[in-house]
C-alpha positions as CSV (number, residue, x, y, z in Angstrom):
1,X,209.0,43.7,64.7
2,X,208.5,46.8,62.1
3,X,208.9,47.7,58.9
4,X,209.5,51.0,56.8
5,X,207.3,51.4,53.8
6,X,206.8,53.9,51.5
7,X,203.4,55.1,50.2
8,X,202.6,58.2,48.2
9,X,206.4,59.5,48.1
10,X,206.9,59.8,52.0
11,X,208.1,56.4,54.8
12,X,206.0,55.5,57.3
13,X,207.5,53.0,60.2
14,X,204.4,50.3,60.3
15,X,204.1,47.9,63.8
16,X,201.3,45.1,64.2
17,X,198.0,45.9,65.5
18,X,198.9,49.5,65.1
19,X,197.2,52.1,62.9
20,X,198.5,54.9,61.0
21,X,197.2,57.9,58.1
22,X,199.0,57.6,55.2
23,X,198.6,59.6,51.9
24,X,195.1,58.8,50.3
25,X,195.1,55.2,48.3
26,X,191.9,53.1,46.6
27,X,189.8,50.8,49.2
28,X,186.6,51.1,51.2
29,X,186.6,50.8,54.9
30,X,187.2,46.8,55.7
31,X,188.6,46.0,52.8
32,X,192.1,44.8,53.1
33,X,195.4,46.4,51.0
34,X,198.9,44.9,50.7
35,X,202.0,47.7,51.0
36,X,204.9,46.1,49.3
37,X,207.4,48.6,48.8
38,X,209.1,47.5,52.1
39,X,212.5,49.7,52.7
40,X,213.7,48.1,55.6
41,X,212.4,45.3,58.1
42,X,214.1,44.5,62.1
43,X,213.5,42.7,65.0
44,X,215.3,41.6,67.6
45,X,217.5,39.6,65.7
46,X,218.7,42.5,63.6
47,X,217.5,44.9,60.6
48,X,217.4,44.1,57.3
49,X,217.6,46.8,54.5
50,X,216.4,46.7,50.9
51,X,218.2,47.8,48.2
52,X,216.0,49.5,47.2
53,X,213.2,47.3,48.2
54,X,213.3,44.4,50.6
55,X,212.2,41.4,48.4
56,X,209.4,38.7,49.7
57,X,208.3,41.7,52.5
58,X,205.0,42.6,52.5
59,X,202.7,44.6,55.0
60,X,199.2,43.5,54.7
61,X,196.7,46.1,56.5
62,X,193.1,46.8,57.2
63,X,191.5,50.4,55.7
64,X,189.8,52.0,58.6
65,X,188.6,55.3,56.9
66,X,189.4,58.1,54.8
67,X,189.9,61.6,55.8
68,X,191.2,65.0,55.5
69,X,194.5,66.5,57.8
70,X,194.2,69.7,59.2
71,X,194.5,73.2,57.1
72,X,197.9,74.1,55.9
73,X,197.8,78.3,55.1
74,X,200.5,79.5,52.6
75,X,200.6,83.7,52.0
76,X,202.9,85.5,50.1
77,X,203.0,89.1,49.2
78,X,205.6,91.6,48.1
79,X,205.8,94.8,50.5
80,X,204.9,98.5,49.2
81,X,202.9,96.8,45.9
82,X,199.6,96.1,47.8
83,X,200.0,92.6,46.4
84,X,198.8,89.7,49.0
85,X,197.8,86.1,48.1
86,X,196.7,83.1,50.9
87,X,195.3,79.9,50.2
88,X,194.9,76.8,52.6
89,X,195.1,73.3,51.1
90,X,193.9,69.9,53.5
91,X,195.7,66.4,52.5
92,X,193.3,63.4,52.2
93,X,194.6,60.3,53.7
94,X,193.4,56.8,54.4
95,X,193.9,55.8,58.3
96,X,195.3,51.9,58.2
97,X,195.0,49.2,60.9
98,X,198.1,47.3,60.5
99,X,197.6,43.1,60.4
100,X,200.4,41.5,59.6
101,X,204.0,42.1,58.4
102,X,205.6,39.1,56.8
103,X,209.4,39.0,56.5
104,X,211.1,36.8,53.7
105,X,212.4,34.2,56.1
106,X,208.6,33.6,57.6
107,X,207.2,33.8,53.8
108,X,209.8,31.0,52.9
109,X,208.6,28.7,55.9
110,X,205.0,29.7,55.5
111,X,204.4,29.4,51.2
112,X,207.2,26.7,51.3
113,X,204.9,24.6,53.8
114,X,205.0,20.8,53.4
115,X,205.0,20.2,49.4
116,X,203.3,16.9,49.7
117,X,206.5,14.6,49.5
Protein backbone atom coordinates (compact mmCIF):
# COMPACT_ATOMS: atom_id res chain seq x y z
CA UNK A 1 0.00 0.00 0.00
CA UNK A 2 1.08 4.01 -0.56
CA UNK A 3 -0.19 7.09 -0.73
CA UNK A 4 0.79 10.51 -2.44
CA UNK A 5 0.60 13.49 -0.16
CA UNK A 6 1.32 16.81 -0.45
CA UNK A 7 3.16 18.97 2.14
CA UNK A 8 4.67 22.39 1.76
CA UNK A 9 3.73 22.73 -2.13
CA UNK A 10 5.64 19.51 -3.45
CA UNK A 11 4.16 15.23 -3.39
CA UNK A 12 5.91 12.93 -1.61
CA UNK A 13 4.92 8.97 -2.22
CA UNK A 14 4.56 7.80 1.67
CA UNK A 15 4.92 3.69 2.45
CA UNK A 16 4.50 2.16 6.08
CA UNK A 17 7.34 1.84 8.37
CA UNK A 18 9.23 4.10 5.94
CA UNK A 19 10.73 7.42 6.64
CA UNK A 20 11.03 10.45 4.56
CA UNK A 21 12.23 14.61 4.78
CA UNK A 22 9.68 16.63 3.89
CA UNK A 23 9.51 20.53 3.88
CA UNK A 24 9.88 21.85 7.51
CA UNK A 25 6.30 21.52 9.59
CA UNK A 26 5.52 22.26 13.69
CA UNK A 27 6.25 19.06 16.04
CA UNK A 28 9.07 17.93 18.37
CA UNK A 29 10.76 14.72 17.83
CA UNK A 30 8.21 11.78 19.00
CA UNK A 31 5.35 13.60 18.69
CA UNK A 32 2.99 12.25 16.22
CA UNK A 33 1.44 14.51 12.91
CA UNK A 34 -1.53 13.51 10.74
CA UNK A 35 -0.91 14.40 6.67
CA UNK A 36 -4.34 14.71 5.20
CA UNK A 37 -4.08 16.14 1.96
CA UNK A 38 -3.98 12.55 0.39
CA UNK A 39 -3.77 12.84 -3.69
CA UNK A 40 -3.92 9.44 -4.50
CA UNK A 41 -3.94 6.04 -2.53
CA UNK A 42 -3.25 2.02 -4.27
CA UNK A 43 -2.70 -1.31 -3.44
CA UNK A 44 -3.02 -4.21 -4.99
CA UNK A 45 -6.46 -4.01 -5.66
CA UNK A 46 -6.14 -0.84 -7.66
CA UNK A 47 -5.42 3.14 -7.17
CA UNK A 48 -7.69 5.49 -6.09
CA UNK A 49 -7.41 9.22 -7.05
CA UNK A 50 -8.68 12.27 -5.27
CA UNK A 51 -10.26 14.96 -6.92
CA UNK A 52 -8.50 16.93 -5.54
CA UNK A 53 -8.08 15.24 -2.35
CA UNK A 54 -8.93 11.67 -1.54
CA UNK A 55 -11.64 12.01 1.29
CA UNK A 56 -11.50 9.76 4.72
CA UNK A 57 -7.43 9.25 3.80
CA UNK A 58 -5.11 10.11 6.18
CA UNK A 59 -1.32 9.43 6.77
CA UNK A 60 -0.54 9.38 10.39
CA UNK A 61 3.41 9.62 10.99
CA UNK A 62 6.06 9.85 13.63
CA UNK A 63 8.59 13.26 13.64
CA UNK A 64 11.96 11.86 13.80
CA UNK A 65 14.04 15.23 13.57
CA UNK A 66 14.53 18.40 11.98
CA UNK A 67 17.24 19.35 9.72
CA UNK A 68 18.76 21.31 7.06
CA UNK A 69 19.49 19.79 3.09
CA UNK A 70 22.50 20.40 1.59
CA UNK A 71 23.77 23.98 0.10
CA UNK A 72 22.15 25.13 -3.07
CA UNK A 73 24.70 28.08 -4.77
CA UNK A 74 22.94 30.46 -7.22
CA UNK A 75 25.44 33.22 -9.14
CA UNK A 76 24.65 35.49 -11.67
CA UNK A 77 26.61 38.16 -13.30
CA UNK A 78 26.51 40.12 -16.46
CA UNK A 79 29.94 39.88 -18.60
CA UNK A 80 32.30 43.05 -19.34
CA UNK A 81 30.35 45.12 -16.23
CA UNK A 82 32.41 43.57 -13.35
CA UNK A 83 29.06 42.72 -11.80
CA UNK A 84 28.99 39.13 -9.86
CA UNK A 85 26.46 38.14 -7.17
CA UNK A 86 26.35 34.22 -5.34
CA UNK A 87 24.46 33.33 -2.53
CA UNK A 88 23.76 29.71 -1.10
CA UNK A 89 20.37 29.00 0.59
CA UNK A 90 19.88 25.36 2.84
CA UNK A 91 16.02 24.08 3.03
CA UNK A 92 14.88 22.98 6.59
CA UNK A 93 12.93 19.86 6.68
CA UNK A 94 11.41 17.54 9.22
CA UNK A 95 12.49 13.66 8.52
CA UNK A 96 9.07 11.50 9.17
CA UNK A 97 8.70 7.86 10.18
CA UNK A 98 5.71 6.81 8.51
CA UNK A 99 2.89 4.63 10.93
CA UNK A 100 0.05 4.09 9.39
CA UNK A 101 -1.96 4.97 6.18
CA UNK A 102 -5.63 4.54 6.56
CA UNK A 103 -7.72 4.27 3.34
CA UNK A 104 -11.54 5.22 3.38
CA UNK A 105 -12.76 1.66 3.02
CA UNK A 106 -10.47 0.55 6.38
CA UNK A 107 -11.67 4.00 8.17
CA UNK A 108 -15.39 2.90 7.41
CA UNK A 109 -14.85 -0.69 9.02
CA UNK A 110 -12.63 0.67 11.72
CA UNK A 111 -14.72 4.14 13.12
CA UNK A 112 -17.94 2.24 11.90
CA UNK A 113 -16.99 -0.64 14.50
CA UNK A 114 -19.96 -2.38 16.22
CA UNK A 115 -22.49 0.57 17.25
CA UNK A 116 -23.74 -1.25 20.23
CA UNK A 117 -27.05 -2.69 18.51
Amino acid sequence: MYMIVESGGMQFRLEPNASVKIPKIVGEPGEHVALGHVLACGDTSGVVLGRPFVEGAIAHATVIGHGRGPKVRGFKFKRRKNYRRHWGHRQWFTELKVDELVTPSEKATTAGGDNGT
